[in-house]
Every structure is written in C-alpha cells, then in structure tokens.
GUVODO-496051 format. One record per residue (C-alpha): residue number from 1; residue in one letter; x, y, z. Coordinates in nm, 2 decimals. Each point is the difference from the previous one (the first is absolute). Layout:
   seq   type       c1       c2       c3
   NUM      A        X        Y        Z
...
! end
This chain:
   seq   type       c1       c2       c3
     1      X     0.00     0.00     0.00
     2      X     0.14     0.36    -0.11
     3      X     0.05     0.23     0.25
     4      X    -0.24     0.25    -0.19
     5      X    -0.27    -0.27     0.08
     6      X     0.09    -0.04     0.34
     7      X     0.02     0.39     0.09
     8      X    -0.37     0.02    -0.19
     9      X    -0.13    -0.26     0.26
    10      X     0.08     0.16     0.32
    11      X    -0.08     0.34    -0.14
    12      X    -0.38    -0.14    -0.12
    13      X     0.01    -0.21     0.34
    14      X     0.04     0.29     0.21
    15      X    -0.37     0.14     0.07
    16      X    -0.08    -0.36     0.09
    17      X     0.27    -0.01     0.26
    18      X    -0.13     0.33     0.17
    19      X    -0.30    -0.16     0.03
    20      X     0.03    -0.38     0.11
    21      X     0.27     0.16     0.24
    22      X    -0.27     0.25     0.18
    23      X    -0.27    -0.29    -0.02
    24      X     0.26    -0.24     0.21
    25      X     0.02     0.27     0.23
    26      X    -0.31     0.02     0.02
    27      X    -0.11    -0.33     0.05
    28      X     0.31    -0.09     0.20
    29      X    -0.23     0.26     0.27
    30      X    -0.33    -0.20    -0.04
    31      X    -0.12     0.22    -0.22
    32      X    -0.16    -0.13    -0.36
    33      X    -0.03     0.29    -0.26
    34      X    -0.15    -0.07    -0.34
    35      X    -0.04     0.31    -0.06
    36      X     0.31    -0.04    -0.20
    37      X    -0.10    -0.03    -0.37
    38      X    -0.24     0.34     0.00
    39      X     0.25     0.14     0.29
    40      X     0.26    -0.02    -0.25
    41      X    -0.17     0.16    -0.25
    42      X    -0.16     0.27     0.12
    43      X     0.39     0.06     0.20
    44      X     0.14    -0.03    -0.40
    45      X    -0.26     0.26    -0.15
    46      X     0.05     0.24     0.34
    47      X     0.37     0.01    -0.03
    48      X    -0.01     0.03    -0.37
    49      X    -0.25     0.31     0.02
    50      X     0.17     0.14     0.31
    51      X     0.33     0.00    -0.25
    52      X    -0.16     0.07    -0.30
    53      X    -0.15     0.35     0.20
    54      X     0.33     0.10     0.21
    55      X     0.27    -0.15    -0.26
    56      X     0.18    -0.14     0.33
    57      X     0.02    -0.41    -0.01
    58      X     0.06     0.05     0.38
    59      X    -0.33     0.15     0.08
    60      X    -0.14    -0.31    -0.21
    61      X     0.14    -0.27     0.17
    62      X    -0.07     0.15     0.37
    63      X    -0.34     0.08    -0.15
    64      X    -0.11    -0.38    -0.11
    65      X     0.19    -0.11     0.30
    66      X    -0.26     0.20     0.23
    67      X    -0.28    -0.12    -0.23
    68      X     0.03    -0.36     0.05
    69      X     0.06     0.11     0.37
    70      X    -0.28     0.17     0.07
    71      X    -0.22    -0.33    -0.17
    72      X     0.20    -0.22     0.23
    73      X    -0.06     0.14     0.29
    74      X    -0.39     0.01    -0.09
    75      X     0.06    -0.44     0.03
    76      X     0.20     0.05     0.32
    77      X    -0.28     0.19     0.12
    78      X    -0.26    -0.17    -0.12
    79      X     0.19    -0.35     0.11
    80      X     0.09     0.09     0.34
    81      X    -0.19     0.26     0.12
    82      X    -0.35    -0.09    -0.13
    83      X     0.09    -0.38    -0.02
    84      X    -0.14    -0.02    -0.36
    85      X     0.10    -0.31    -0.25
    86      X     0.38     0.15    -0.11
    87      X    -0.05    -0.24    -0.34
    88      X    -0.37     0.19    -0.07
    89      X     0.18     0.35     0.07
    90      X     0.25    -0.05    -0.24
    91      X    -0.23    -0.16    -0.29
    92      X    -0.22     0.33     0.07
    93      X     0.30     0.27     0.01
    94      X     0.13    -0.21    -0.34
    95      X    -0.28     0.11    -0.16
    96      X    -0.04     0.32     0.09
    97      X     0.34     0.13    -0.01
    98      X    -0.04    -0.17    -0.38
    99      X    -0.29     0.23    -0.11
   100      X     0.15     0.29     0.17
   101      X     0.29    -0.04    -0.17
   102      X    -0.17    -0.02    -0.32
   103      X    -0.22     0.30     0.07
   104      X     0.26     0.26     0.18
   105      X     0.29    -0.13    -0.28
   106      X    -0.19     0.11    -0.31
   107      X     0.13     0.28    -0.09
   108      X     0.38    -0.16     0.04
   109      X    -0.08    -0.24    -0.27
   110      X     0.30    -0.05    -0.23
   111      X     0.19     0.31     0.11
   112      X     0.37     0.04    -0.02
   113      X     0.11     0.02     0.35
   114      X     0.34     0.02     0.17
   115      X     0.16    -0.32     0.08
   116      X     0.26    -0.11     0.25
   117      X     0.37     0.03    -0.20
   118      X     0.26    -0.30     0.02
   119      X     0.30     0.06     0.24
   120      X     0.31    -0.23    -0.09
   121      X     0.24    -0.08     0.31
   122      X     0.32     0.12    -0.10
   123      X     0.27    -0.30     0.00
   124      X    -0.29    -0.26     0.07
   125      X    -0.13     0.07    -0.30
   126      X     0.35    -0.15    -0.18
   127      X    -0.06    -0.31     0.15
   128      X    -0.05    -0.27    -0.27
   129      X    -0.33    -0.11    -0.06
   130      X    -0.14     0.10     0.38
   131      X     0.10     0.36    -0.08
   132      X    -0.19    -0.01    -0.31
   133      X    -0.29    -0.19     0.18
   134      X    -0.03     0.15     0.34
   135      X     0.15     0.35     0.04
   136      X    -0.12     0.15    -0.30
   137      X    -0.32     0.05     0.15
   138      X    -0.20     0.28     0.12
   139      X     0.00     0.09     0.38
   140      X    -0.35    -0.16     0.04
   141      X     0.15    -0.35    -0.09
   142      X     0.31     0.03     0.23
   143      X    -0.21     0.12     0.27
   144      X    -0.27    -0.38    -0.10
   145      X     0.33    -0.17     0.05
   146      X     0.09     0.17     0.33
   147      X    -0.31    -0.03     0.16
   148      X    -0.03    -0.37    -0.04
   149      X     0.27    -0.07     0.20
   150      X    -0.04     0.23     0.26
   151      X    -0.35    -0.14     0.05
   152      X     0.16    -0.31     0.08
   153      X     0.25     0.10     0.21
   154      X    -0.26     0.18     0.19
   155      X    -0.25    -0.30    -0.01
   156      X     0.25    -0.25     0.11
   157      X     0.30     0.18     0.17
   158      X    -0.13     0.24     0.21
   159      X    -0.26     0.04     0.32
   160      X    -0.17     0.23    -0.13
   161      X    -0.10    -0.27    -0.29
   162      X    -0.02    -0.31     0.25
   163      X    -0.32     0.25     0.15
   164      X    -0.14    -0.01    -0.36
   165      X    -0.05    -0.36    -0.06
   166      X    -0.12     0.04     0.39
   167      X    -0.28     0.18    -0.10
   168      X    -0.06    -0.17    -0.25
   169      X     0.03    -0.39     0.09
   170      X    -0.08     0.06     0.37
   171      X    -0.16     0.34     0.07
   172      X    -0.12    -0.11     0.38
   173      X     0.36    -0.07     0.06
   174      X     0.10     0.30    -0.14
   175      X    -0.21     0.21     0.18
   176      X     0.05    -0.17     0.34
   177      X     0.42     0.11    -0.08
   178      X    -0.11     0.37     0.00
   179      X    -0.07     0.04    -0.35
   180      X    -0.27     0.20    -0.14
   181      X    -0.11    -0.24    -0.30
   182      X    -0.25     0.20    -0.11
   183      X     0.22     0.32    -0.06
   184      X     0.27    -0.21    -0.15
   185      X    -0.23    -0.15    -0.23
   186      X    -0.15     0.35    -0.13
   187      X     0.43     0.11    -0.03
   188      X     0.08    -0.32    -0.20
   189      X    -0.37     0.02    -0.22
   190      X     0.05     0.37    -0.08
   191      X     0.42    -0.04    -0.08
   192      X    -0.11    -0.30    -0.24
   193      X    -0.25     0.19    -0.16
   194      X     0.21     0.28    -0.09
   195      X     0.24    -0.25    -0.09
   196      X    -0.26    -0.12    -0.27
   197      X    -0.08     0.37    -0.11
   198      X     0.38     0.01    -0.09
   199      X    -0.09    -0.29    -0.24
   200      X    -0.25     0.16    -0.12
   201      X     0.19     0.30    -0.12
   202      X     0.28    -0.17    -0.10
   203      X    -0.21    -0.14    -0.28
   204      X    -0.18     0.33    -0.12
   205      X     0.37     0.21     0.06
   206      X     0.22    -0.30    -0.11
   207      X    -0.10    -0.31    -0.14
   208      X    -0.28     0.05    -0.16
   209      X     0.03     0.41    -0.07
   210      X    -0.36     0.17     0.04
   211      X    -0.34    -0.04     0.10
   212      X    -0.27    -0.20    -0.20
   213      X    -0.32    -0.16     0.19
   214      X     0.06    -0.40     0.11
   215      X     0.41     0.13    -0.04
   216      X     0.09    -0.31     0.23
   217      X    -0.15    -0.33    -0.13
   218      X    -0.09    -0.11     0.33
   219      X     0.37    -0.01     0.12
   220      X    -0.12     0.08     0.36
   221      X    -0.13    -0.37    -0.05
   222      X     0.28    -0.09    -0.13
   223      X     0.18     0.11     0.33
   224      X    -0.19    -0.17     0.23
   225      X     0.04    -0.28    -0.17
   226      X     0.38     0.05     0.02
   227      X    -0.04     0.07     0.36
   228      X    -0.14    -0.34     0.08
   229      X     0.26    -0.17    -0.28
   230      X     0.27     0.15     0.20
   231      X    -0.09    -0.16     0.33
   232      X    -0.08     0.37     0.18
   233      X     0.38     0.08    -0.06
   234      X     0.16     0.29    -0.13
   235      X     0.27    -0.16    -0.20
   236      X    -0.23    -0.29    -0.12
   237      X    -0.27     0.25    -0.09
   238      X     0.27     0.19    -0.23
   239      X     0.09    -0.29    -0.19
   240      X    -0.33    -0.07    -0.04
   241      X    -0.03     0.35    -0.17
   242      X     0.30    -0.06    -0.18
   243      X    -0.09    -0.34    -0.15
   244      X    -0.36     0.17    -0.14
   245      X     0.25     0.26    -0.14
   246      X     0.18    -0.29    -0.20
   247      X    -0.32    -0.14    -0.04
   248      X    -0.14     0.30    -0.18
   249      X     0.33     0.05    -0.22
   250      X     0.00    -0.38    -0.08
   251      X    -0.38     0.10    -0.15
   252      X     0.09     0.28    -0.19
   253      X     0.33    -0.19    -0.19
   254      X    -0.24    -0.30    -0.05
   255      X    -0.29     0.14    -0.14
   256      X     0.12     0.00    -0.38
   257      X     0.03    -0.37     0.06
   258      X    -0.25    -0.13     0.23
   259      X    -0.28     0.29     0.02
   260      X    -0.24    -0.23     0.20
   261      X     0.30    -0.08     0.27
   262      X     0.05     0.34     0.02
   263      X    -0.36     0.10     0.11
   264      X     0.02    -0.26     0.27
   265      X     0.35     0.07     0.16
   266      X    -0.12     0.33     0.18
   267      X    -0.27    -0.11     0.18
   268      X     0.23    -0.28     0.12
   269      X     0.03     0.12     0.37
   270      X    -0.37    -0.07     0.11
   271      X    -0.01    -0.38    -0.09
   272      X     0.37     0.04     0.20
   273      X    -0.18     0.20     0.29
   274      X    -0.27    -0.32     0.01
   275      X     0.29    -0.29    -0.01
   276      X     0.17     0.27     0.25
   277      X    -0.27    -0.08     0.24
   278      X    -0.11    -0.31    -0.04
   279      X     0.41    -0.10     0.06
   280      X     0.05     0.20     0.32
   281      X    -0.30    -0.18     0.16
   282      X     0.07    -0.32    -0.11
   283      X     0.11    -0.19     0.35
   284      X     0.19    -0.24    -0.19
   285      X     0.25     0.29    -0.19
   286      X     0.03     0.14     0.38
   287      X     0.14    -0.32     0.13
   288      X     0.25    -0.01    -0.32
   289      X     0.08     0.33     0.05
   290      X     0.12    -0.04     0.36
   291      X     0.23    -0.28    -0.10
   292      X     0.17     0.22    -0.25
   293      X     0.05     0.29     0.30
   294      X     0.10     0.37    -0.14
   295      X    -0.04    -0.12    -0.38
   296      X    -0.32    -0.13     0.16
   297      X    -0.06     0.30     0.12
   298      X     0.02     0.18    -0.33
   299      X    -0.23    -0.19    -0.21
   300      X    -0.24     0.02     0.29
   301      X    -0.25     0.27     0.07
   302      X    -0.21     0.08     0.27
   303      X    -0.28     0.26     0.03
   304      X    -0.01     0.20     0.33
   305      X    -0.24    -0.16     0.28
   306      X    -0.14     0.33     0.05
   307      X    -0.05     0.11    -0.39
   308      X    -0.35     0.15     0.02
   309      X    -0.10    -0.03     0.30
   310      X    -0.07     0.29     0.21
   311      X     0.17     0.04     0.36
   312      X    -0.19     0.15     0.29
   313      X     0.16    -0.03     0.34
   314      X    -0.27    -0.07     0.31
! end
C-alpha cells in the first residue's frame, strides 16, 4: 500500500475517531448517547456556518463542539436527572437534531467555506513512507492521533480513570468511596459530546469540505458501532475507525471492477457491530479468552455494568 493511500485513510478516518472516542467516554461513565448520527450533523452544519459567517475555522470547531454539547447534556439530563430511557432520548434528539439541521443549514448549501490548512512536521515529515503517511497531515489529525492515547492512559493508568470505569461498572461502590457519580457522569457525557461535535466539524471543515443536508451518511451509526467493535476502548475504537477508513478506500479502488462489492463494503461495520455482540456475550469465547490472558484480553469486550442505567443514592 502507497503511502498516499495510507495518509488518505487516516485523514478520511479522522471525524470518526472524534466521535467513537467521545462515545467511549461516554459510555465508559454509564452514559448511552445515540444522539450521535443527528448530533454530528447538526455539530457539522453549525461549525461550517459559524466558519462560513466569521471566516475563523477556530470559532467553527469550538462552535460544533458546544452544539453537540449542549444535545448531550439534554440525555445526561434527561438520563439522570429525570430517569428517562437514555436509548429513547437519544433516538428522539437523533431525529431532531437531523431536521434541524436540515432546516437551520439551508442557506449553507453548497457554499465555499474556509477549511482547516495541512501543517507538515518539519523533519518528521522526511521520514520514509511514515512522514509521507502520518505527518503531512492537518492539525485536526495529529491532534485524533494524540487523543487516542491519552484516553487510554487516562482510562487505564491513572486514578482519576480507575473512578471512571467505577462509575460506570459499580456506581454504588463508587459513590460509597466519596465520589459524586452523578456529577462525573454529566463531566464525562458533556466532554464526549463535544468530543463528537469535533467530528462533526472535521467532516464539514476537512474531510468532507461544506455543508449539504444528510452530509454524514449515518456515520454517527457508524461510530457506535465502532465503539462496541472496539470493546469500549480508546485504542480498539481507533482501529476500528481506521479499518472502515481502508474499508471505504478498498471501495472506491474496487468499484471499476466489482461495482456490486463495492456498494456492500461500506455498510460493513453494522453486520460487524451484530457479530461484535453476539461474540462478547457468548460464555464460551469468555472462557477462551481467559486462557489466552492479555491477548485474551484484547479480543474480548465487555460493556459497562452500569451502561444505561440511572444511579440514585438512598
């Protein structure tokens, strides 16, 4: 594979990454948002127009980034607070941030905007092939990259993180340790939804330059689907995003030669999201898994005990 190909995979991957990343956070708290796919968009068509109006990519991205804020708190809220069904939230603020995004973004249709400039890494950059690959990127991909890992160095190296999957596997333990679940979960809900807002705008400012109605293609689906692929785990979750980036380039070379495959090959993550499920509840894979120990480990995935359920000390 040329390094061409390879640079054009993480750059089309990034948005994706934003996005699974904040929904791990997210979920990692308890918290289930499937808001995503409309948060997303409307978070794409805000940052675009917030651009598009001040000329300033900056103000775009923190703009989408408080859009699919502000709709993430409404499912903490709504979750924790009022104790509704977090899964019928979502579906509801899916569809509404959808049709608001159609209806607010109209006049943005097909409009040249500004777009966020590529920023080389002086010597890095003269590495074979990785240079070419990696560091010829824009700041929005480096920063992707970055973020991955320091999610999982804060997940899995650091109290601070050991009190996240506390709320969110055992939130009567956690709360009889001194910690405020409830408050945490909100922090971690509202950081992961501005996390997915910076997806958002990376497509309408970078990847996919403007605003049209439907400008995703359902990719919010697409992350949650990666999300559970990846086991609820920052690094898994970027490969994920990462192999439906090859998976989308591997459609595009291969549709002079095999149209129909083509069609198919994008919409390959949701059968994987079903098998995804199906193998990380299967008792038998478990006791497999525990034989193999930390390669176990990371073919393994386990949902949070807490995921969706709301927490109310007595």
């Amino acid at each position: 594979m040329e390094a061409a190909t390879v640079a054009i995979i993480i750059a089309s991957s990034t948005p994706l990454v934003f996005a699974a990343l904040g929904e791990t956070l997210t979920e990692k708290s308890g918290v289930v948002n499937l808001s995503l796919d409309g948060s997303m968009l409307l978070s794409a068509m805000t940052g675009f127009a917030s651009a598009y109006l001040s000329g300033s990519v900056e103000i775009g991205l923190c703009v989408a980034m408080f859009t699919s804020a502000t709709v993430a708190s409404v499912v903490a809220f709504a979750g924790i607070k009022l104790r509704l069904n977090q899964i019928a939230v979502g579906l509801v603020l899916t569809y509404f941030a959808t049709k608001a995004s159609a209806l607010f973004g109209g006049d943005f249709v097909r409009k040249p905007g500004p777009s966020i400039q590529k920023m080389s890494i002086p010597g890095l950059e003269e590495i074979p092939f990785v240079g070419e690959a990696v560091f010829q990127q824009n700041p929005l991909v480096y920063l992707s990259i970055v973020l991955g890992f320091v999610l999982f160095v804060f997940m899995f190296k650091t109290r601070r993180g050991l009190d996240l999957h506390a709320i969110g596997d055992r939130p009567e333990a956690a709360f009889s340790r001194g910690i405020n679940v409830n408050l945490q979960r909100y922090v971690y809900t509202i950081l992961g939804g501005a996390l997915v807002g910076l997806g958002g705008a990376a497509f309408s400012l970078d990847a996919k330059m403007g605003w049209s109605d439907g400008h995703i293609a359902n990719y919010g689906w697409i992350a949650l689907a990666i999300v559970i692929f990846g086991g609820w785990h920052p690094l898994r979750a970027m490969f994920g995003c990462y192999l439906f980036g090859l998976i989308q380039v591997s459609a595009l070379e291969l549709q002079p030669v095999l149209p129909d495959l083509a069609q198919v090959l994008p919409i390959a993550p949701f059968p994987l999201m079903i098998v995804a499920l199906v193998f990380i509840n299967l008792r038998v894979v478990h006791s497999v898994t525990d034989r193999l120990g930390s390669i176990g480990s990371l073919i393994r995935g386990r949902a949070p005990s807490g995921l969706g359920e709301s927490f109310w000390p007595d």
